[in-house]
N, C-alpha and C positions, 0 to 999 in steps of 0.2 A: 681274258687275262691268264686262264689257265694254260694255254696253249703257249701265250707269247714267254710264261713264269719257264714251262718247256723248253721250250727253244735256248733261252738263258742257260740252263741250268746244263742243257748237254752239252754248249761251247764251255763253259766252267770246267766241267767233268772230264775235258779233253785238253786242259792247259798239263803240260808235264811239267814233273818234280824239276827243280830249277828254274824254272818260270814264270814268267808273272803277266795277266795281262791287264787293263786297266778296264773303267766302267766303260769309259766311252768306246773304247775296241770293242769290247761285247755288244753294246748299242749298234756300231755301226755295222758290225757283223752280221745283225740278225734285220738289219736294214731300217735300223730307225737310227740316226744320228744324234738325237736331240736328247734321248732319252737316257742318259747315264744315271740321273735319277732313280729309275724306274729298277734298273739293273742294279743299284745299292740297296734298294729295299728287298729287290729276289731276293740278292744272297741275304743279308740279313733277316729273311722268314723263310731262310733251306730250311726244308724237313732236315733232323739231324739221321734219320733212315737214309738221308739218299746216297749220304758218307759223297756230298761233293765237295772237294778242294775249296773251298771258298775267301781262306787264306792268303791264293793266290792270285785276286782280282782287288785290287788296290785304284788309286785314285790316279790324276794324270800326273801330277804331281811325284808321285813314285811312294807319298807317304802311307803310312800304315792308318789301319781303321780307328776311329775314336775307340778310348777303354772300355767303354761298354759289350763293346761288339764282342772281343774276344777273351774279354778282363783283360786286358791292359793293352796298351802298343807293344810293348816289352814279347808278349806271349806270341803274335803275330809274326815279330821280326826273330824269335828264336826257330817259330815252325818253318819260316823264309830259309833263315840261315842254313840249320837242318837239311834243307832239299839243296842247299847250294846256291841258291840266290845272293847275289853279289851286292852288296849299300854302298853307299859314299858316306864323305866324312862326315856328309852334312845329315846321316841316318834315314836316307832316302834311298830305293833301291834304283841301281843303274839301270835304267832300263835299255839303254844299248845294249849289254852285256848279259842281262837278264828278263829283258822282253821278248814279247812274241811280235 
């Protein structure tokens, strides 16, 4: 688990400011498709040492994390905004315009 936690965490670490990519793109990146899952519990048990992005792995959906994750949706979509990530009206980020 430690390895695969690895693997997650260095495509995270290499999303750029303005972007965003989702669970399942991380899953199917490191060759597990099924596991988006698994890639929402990484980032929700990052070490806060590793200083990775974590902000910018969101759901397929484009929405932002439940308020626990980050105290609030609100805090998530302001660190978004901040890097340049683009929403729609419906408070979902475009992911044309702001995915990988």
């Amino acid at each position: 688990m430690k390895e695969l936690y690895r693997e997650i965490y260095k495509i995270a670490s290499e999303i750029p400011r303005g972007a965003v990519m989702t669970y399942g793109q991380i899953a199917r990146s490191i060759g597990n498709p099924g596991w988006a899952r698994l890639v929402a519990r990484a980032m929700s048990e990052t070490p806060q040492e590793l200083d990775i992005p974590c902000h910018r792995v969101i759901n397929s959906k484009g929405e932002m994390s439940p308020d626990y994750v980050f105290g609030g949706q609100h805090i998530q979509r302001k660190m978004l905004e901040n890097e340049g990530v683009i929403f729609k009206s419906n408070g979902c980020v475009d992911m044309k315009k702001s995915g990988l």
